[in-house]
RODODREN-820212 format. One record per residue: residue in one letter; x, y, z of N, C-alpha, C in turn. Coordinates in steps of 0.1 Angstrom, whole numbers, padded with zeros to 4 digits, always signed. Each point is the difference from the previous one (the first is absolute). Layout:
N
AXYZXYZXYZ ...
This chain:
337
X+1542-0676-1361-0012+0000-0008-0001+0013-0007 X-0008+0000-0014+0003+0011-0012-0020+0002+0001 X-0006+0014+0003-0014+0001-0006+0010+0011-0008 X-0017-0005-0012-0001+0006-0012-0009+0011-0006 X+0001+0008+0004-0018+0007-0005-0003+0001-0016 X-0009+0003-0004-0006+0001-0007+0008+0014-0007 X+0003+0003-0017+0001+0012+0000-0010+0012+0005 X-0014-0002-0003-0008+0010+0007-0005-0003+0010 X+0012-0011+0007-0007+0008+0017-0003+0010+0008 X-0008+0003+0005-0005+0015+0007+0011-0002+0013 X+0003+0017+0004+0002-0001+0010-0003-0006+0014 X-0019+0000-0002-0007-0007+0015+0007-0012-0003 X-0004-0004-0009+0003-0019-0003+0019-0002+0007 X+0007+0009-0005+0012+0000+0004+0006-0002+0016 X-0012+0013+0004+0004-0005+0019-0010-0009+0007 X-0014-0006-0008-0002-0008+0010+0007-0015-0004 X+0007-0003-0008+0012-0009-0003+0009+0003+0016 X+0006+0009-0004+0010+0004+0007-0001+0000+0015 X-0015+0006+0007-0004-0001+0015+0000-0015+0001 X-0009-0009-0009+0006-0012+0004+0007-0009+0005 X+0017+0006-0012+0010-0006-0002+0008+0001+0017 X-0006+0016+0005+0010+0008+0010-0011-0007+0013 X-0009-0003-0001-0007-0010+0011+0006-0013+0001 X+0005-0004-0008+0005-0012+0004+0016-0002+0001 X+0004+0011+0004+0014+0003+0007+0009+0002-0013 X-0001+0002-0012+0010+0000-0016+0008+0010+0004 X+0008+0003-0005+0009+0011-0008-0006-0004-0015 X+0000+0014-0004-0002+0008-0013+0012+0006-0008 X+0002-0007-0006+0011+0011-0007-0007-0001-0019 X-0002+0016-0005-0007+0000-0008+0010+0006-0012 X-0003-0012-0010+0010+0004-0017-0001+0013-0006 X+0005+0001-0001+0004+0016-0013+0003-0003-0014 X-0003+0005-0007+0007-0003-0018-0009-0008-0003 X-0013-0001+0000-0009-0011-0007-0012+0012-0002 X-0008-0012-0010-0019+0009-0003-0004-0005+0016 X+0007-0015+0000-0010-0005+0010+0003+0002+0013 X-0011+0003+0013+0007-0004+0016+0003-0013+0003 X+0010+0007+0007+0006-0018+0000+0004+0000+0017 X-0007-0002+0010+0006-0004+0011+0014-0011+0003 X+0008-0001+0007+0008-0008+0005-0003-0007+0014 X-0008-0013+0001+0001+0005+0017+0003-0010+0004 X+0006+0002+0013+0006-0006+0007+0001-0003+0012 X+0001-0012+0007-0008-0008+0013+0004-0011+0001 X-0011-0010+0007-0006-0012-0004-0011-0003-0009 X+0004+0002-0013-0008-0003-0009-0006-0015-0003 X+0006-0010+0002+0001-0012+0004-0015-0004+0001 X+0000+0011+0013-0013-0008+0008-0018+0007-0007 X+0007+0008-0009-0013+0009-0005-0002-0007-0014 X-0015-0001-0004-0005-0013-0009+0000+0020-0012 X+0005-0002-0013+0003+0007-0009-0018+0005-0005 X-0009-0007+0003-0012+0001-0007-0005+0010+0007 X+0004-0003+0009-0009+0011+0012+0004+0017-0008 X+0011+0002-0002+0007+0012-0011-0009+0001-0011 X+0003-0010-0009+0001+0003-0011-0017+0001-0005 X-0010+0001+0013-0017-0002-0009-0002+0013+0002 X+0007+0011+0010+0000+0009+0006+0000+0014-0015 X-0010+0009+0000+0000+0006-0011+0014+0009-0006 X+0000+0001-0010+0013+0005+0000+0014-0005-0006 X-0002-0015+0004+0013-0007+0004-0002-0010-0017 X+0013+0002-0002+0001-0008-0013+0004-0013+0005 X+0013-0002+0003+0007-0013+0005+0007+0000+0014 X+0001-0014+0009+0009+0003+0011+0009-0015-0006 X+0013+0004+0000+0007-0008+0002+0010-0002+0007 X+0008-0010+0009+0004-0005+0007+0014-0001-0007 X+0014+0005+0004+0008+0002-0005+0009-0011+0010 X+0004-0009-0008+0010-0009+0008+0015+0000+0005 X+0009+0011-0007+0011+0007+0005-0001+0006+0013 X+0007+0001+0008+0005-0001+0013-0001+0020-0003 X+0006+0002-0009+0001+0017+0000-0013+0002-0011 X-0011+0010+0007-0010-0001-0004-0001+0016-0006 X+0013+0008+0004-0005+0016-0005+0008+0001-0011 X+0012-0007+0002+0009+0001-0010-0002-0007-0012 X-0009-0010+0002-0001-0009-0010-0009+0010-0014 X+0003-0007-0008-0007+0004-0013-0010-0006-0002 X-0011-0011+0009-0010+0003-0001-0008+0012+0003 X+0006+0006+0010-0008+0012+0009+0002+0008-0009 X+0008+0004-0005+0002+0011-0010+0009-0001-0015 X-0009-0002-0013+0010-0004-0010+0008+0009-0007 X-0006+0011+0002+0009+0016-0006+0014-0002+0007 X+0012+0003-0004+0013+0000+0006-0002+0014+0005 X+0005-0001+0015+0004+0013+0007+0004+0006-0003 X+0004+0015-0001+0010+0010+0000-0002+0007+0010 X+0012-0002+0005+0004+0010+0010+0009+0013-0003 X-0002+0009+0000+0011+0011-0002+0005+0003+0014 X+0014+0005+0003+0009+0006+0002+0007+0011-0003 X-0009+0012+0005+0008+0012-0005-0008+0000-0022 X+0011+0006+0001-0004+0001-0016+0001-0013-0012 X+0006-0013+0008-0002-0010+0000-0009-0012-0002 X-0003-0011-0012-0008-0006+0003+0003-0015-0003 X-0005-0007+0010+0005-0015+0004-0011-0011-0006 X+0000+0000-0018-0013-0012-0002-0005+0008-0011 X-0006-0010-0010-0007+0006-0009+0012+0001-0012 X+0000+0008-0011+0009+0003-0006+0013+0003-0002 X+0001+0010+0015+0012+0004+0003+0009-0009+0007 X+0013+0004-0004+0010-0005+0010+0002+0014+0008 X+0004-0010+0013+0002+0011+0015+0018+0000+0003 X+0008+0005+0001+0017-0001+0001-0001+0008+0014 X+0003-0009+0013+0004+0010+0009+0019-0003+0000 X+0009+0007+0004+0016-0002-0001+0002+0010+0013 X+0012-0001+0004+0010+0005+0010+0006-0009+0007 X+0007+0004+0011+0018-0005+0005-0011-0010+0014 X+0008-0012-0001-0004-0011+0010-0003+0009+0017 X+0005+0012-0001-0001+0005+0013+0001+0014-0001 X-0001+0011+0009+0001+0013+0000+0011+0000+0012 X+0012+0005-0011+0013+0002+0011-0002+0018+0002 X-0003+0008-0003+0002+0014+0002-0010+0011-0010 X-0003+0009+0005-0010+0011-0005+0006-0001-0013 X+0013+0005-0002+0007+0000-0015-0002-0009-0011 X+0003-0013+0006+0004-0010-0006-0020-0008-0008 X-0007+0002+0008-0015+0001-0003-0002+0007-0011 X-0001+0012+0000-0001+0010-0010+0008+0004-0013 X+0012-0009+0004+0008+0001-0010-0010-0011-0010 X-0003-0013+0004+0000-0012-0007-0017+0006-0004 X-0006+0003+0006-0010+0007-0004-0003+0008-0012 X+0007+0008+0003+0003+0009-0012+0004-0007-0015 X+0009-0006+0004+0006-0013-0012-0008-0008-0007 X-0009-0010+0010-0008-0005-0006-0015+0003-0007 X-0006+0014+0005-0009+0004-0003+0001+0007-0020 X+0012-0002-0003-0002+0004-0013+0002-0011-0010 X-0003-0011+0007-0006-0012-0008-0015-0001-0001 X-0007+0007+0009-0013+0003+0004-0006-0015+0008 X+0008-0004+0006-0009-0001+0014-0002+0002+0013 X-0017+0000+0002-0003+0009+0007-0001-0004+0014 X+0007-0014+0006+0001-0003+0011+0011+0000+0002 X+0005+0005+0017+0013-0002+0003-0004-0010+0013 X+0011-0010-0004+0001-0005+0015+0014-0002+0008 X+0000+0001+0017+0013+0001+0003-0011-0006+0016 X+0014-0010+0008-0006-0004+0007+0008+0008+0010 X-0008+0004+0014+0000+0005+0015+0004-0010+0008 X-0008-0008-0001-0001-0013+0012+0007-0010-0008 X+0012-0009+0004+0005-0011-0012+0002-0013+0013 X-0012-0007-0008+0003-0014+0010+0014-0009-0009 X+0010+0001+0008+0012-0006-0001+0004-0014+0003 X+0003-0010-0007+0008-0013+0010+0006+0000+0012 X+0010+0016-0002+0013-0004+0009-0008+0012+0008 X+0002-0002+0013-0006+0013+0010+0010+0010-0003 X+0014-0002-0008+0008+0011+0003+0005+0007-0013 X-0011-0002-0008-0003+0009-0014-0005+0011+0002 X-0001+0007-0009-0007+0013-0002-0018+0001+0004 X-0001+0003+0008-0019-0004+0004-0007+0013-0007 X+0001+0011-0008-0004+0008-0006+0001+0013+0016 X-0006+0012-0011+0002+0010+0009-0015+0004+0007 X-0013-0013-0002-0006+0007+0009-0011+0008-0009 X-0007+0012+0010-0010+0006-0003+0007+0017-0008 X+0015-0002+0005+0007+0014-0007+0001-0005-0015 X+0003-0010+0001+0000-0011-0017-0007+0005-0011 X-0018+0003+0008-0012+0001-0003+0001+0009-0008 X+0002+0010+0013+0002+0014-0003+0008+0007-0015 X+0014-0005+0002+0005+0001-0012-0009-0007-0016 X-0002-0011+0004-0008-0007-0013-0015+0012-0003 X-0004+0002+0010-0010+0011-0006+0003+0011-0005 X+0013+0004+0002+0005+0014-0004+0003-0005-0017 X+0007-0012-0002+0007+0000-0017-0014+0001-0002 X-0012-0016+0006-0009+0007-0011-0008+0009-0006 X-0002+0008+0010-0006+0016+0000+0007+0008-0010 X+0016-0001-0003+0009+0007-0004-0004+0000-0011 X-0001-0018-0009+0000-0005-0012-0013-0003-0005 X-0013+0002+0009-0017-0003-0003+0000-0020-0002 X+0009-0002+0011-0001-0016-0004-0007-0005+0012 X-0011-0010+0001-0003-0005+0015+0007-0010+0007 X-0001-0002+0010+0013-0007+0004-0005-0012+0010 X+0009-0013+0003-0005-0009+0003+0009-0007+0010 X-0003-0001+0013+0009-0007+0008+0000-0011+0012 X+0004-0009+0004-0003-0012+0009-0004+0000+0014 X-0008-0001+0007-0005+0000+0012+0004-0014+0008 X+0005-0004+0008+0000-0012+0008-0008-0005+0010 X-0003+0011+0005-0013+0000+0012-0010+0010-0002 X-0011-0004+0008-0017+0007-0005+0006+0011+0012 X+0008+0002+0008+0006+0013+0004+0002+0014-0007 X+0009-0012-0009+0011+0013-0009-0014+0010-0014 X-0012-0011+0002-0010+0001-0014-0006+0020+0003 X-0003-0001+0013-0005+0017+0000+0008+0011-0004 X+0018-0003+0005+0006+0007-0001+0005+0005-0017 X-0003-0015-0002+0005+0002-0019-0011+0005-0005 X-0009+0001+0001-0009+0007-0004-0001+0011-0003 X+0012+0008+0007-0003+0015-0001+0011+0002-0013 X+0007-0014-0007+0008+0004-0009-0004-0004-0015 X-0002-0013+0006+0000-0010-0016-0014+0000-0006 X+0004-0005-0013-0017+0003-0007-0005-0018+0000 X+0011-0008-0001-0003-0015+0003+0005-0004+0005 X-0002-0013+0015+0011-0005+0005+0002-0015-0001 X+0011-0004+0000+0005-0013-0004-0001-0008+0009 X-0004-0017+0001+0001-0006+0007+0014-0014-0007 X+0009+0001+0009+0012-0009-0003-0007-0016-0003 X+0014-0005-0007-0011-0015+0000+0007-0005+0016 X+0008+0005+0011-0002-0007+0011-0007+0002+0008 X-0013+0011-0003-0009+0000+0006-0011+0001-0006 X-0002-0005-0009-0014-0008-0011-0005-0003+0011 X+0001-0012+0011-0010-0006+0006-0001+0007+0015 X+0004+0016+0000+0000+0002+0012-0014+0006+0000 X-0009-0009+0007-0014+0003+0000-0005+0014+0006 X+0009+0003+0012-0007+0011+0008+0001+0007-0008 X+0015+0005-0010+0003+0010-0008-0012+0002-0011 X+0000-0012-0006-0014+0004-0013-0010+0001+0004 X-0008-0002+0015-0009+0001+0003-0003+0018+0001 X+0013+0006+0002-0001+0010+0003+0001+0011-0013 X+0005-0007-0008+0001+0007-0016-0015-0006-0004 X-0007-0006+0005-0013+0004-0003-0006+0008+0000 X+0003+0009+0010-0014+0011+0007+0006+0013-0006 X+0012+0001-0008+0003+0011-0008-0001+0001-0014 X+0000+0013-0003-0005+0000-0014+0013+0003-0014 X+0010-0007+0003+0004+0007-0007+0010-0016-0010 X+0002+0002-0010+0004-0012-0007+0017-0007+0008 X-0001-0013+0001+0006-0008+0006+0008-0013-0009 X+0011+0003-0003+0012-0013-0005+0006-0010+0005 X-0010-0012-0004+0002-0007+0011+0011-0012-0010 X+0008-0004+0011+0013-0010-0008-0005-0013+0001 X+0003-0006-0006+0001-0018+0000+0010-0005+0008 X-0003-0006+0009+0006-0003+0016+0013-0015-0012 X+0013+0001+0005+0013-0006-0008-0004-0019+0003 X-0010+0001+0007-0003-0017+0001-0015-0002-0004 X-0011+0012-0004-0011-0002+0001-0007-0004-0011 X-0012-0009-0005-0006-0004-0008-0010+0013-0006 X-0003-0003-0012-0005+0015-0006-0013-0002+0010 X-0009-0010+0003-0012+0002+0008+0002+0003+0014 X+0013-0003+0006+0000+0010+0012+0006+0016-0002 X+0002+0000-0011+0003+0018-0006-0019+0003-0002 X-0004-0007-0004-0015+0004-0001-0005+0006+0011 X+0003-0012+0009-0006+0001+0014+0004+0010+0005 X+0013+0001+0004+0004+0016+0006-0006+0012-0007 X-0005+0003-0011-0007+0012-0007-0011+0001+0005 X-0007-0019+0003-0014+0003+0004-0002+0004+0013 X+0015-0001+0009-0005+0007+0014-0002+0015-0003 X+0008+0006-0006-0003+0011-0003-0011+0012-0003 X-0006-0014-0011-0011+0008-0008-0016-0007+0008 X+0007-0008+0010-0012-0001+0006-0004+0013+0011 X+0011+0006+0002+0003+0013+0009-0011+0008-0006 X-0001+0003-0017-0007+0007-0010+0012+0005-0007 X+0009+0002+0004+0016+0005-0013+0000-0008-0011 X-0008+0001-0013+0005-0008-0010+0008+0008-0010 X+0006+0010+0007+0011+0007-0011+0016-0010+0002 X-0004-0009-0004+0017-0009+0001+0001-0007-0010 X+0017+0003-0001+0009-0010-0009+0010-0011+0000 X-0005-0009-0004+0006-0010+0001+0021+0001-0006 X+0006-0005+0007+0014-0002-0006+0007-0013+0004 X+0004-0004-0015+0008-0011+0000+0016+0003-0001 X+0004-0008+0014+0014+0008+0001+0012-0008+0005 X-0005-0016-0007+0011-0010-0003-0005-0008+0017 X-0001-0011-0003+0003-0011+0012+0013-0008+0002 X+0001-0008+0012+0011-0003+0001+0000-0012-0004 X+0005-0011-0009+0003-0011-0006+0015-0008+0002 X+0002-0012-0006+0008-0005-0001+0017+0006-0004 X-0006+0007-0014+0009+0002-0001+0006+0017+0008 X+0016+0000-0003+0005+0013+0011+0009+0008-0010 X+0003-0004-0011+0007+0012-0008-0007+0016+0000 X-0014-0002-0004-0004+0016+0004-0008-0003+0014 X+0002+0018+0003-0007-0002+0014-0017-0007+0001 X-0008+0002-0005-0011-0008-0002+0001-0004-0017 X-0015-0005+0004-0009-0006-0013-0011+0010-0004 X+0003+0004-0010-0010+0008-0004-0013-0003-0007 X-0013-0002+0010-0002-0010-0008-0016+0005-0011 X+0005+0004-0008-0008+0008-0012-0009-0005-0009 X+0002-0015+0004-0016-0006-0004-0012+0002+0007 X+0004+0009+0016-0009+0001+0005-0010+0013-0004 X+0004+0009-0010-0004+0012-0003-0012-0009-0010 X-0003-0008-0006-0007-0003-0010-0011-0005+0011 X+0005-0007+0007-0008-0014+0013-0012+0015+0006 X+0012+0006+0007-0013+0010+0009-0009+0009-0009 X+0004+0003-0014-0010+0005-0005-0014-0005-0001 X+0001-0014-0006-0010-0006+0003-0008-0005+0008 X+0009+0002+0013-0006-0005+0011-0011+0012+0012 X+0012+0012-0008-0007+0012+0010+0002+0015-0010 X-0011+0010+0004-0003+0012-0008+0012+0010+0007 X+0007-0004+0008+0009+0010+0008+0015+0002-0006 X+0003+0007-0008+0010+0005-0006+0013-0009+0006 X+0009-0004-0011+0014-0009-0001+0013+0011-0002 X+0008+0001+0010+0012+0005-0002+0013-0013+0000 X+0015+0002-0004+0009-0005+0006+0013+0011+0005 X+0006-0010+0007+0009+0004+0003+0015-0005-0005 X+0004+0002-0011+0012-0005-0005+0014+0004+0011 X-0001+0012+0002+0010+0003+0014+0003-0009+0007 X-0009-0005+0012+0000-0013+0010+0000-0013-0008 X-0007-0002-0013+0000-0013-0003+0012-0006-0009 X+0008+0009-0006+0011-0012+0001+0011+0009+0006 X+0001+0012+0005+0013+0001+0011+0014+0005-0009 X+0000-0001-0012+0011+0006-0007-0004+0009-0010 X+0005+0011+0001+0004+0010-0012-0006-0002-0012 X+0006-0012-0008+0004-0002-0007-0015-0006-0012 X-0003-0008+0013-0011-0008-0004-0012+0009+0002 X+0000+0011+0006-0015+0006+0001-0002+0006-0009 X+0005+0008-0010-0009+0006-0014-0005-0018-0009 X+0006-0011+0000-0007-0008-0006-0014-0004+0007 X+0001+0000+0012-0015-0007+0005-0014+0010-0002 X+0006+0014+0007-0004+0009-0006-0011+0003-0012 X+0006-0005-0013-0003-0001-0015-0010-0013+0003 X+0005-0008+0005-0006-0015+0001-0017+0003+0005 X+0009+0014+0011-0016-0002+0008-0015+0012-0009 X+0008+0006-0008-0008+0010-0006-0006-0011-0012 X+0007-0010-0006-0003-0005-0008-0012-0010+0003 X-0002-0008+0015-0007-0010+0005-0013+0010+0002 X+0000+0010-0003-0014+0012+0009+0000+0001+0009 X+0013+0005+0012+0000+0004+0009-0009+0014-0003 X-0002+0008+0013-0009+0009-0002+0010+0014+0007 X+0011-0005-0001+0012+0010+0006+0014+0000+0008 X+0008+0002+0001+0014-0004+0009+0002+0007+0008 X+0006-0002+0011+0011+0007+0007+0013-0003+0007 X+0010+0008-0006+0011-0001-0006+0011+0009+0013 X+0010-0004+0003+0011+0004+0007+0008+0008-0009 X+0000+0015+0001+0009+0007-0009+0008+0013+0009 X+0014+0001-0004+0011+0007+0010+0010+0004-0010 X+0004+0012+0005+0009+0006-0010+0015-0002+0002 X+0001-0006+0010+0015-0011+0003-0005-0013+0012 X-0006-0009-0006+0000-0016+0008+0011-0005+0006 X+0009+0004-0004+0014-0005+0010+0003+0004+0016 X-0007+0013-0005+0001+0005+0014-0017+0000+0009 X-0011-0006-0006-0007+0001+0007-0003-0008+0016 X-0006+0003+0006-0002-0004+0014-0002-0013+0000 X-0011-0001-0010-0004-0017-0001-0008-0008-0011 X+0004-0008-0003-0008-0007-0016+0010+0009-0007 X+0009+0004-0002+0012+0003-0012-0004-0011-0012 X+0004-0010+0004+0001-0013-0003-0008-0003-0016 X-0015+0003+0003-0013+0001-0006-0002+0012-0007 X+0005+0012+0004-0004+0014-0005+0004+0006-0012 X-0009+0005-0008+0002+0001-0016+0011+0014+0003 X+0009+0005-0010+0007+0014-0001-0018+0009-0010 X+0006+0008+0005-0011+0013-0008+0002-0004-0015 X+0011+0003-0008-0004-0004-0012-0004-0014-0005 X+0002-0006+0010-0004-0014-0004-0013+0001+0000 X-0006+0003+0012-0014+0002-0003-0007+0010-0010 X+0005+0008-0005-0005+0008-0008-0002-0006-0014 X+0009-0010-0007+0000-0011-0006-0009-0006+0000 X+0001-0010+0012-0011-0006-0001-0014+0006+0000 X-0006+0012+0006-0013-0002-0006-0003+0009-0013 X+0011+0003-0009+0000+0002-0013-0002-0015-0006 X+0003-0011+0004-0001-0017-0005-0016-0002+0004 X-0004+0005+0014-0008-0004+0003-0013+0006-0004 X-0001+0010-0007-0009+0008-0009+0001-0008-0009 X+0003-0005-0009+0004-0008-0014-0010-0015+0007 X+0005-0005+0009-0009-0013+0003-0012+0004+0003 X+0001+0010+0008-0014+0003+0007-0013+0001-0014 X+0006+0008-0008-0008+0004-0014-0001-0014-0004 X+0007-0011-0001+0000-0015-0010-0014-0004+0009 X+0002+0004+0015-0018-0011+0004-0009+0008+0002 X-0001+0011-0010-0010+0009+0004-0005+0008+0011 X+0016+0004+0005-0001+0006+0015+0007+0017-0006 X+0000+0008+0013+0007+0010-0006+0010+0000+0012 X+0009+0010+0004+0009-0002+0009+0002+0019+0001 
């Protein structure tokens, strides 16, 4: 359920709305980016008759939002999010580019790629610590020393940096590194986890689970932001389908679908979603051109030899290419890059 105030609502008129709402057991979660206050609240709204709200002084409209995700939805809030990251921003005008190597194999090897990519100018680096793997006898990442190194390139290069948490364990310790942390899409529906990336403040990448429907990608955000964290981004980052020539399906009609559906910033992931080299500067383009609101990209200064996702991972100058292409599109839909 959505109250509406009045533009000159007084602040009295504001909390005795609000004492009432909190008497009858609600969660509050209140909009930003508008003239108007706009509560979110959240309960059993069901059983509460809307009039009783809406005669109450103050109150413009109460409406009753039929989507399952009630914070994420764009009734609750029609302004598009922006989230920044670091000097980065996710929504609105800008495109957001975060890039780096599917993993952090060594202090060097971070910093090198760091350094490299940062004179394309973007200002996110990501490299994963923790790597949930198929085979148990892959490379599992290096961990909290992982961390360590990834906060050194970006310190080095002024880039903020972004890396994958698997358990609401691993969430405090990353914290002392990364500026946003990622949630994989095999653990999109790991509840305890996003319950717990609620109660922190700091912006959250959340993936589209490789079997999941965009409204259960909703859903998992709205555990989140029911926590109060609504610094999150959505990423589309290929599901698994019929066909098996590339590693997923990328599926990039969904960048158009969630805008309209929700005010929470649209990333993809061309890396994970089709799985080859070859094919990711095309989806890429595809996805800057559909209004994605930004990518993140696998980039390594030799993929043959990397630890893991080789397979997927752009070379440095390929990426440097590409978002010289991707400036040229970005400018065609009146975005900037």
């Amino acid at each position: 359920m959505i109250v509406v105030f009045n533009e000159n609502a007084t602040p009295v008129q504001i909390q005795k709305v609000t004492e009432k709402l909190l008497d009858k057991g609600f969660d509050l979660h209140r909009s930003t980016g508008t003239s108007q206050v706009v509560f979110g609240v959240v309960g059993d709204t069901l059983a509460v008759d809307t009039r009783d709200f809406e005669v109450l002084e103050g109150v413009h409209e109460v409406i009753r939002i039929s989507e399952p995700y009630k914070l994420a939805s764009r009734s609750f809030k029609k302004e598009d999010t922006i989230v920044k990251v670091g000097k980065a921003t996710f929504g609105g005008k800008k495109v957001g580019m975060i890039a780096g190597p599917c993993s952090i194999e060594s202090r060097d090897q971070i910093k090198k790629i760091a350094k490299m990519i940062k004179k394309t100018g973007t200002k996110v680096l990501r490299g994963g610590a923790y790597k949930p793997r198929t085979s148990p006898y892959a490379f599992q990442g290096m961990g909290e020393e992982g961390l360590k190194y990834l906060r050194e390139a970006g310190d080095m290069n002024d880039m903020a940096v972004v890396s994958e948490v698997m358990d609401r364990m691993d969430i405090i310790p990353a914290l002392k590194y990364v500026d946003m942390i990622q949630v994989g899409a095999r653990n999109m529906q790991n509840f305890a986890l996003l319950k717990e990336l609620g109660k922190i403040n700091i912006p959250i990448l959340l993936k589209r689970g490789m079997s999941a429907t965009l409204q259960e990608l909703l859903m998992a955000a709205e555990y989140i932001m029911a926590g109060g964290n609504h610094q999150i981004i959505l990423c589309e980052r290929g599901i698994r389908t019929f066909e098996n020539y590339t590693r997923n399906t990328l599926d990039i009609s969904a960048v158009p679908v969630l805008q309209k559906l929700t005010h929470l910033p649209v990333i993809t992931d061309p890396s994970h979603g089709v799985g080859i080299r070859d094919k990711v500067a095309p989806m890429a383009r595809a996805s800057i051109a559909a209004g994605a609101d930004g990518l993140i990209l696998e980039v390594h200064y030799d993929p043959e030899k990397a630890f893991s996702d080789g397979a997927q991972t752009l070379y440095v100058n390929q990426y440097e290419q590409l978002v010289k292409e991707l400036k040229i599109i970005a400018s065609a839909v009146n975005r900037t890059l």
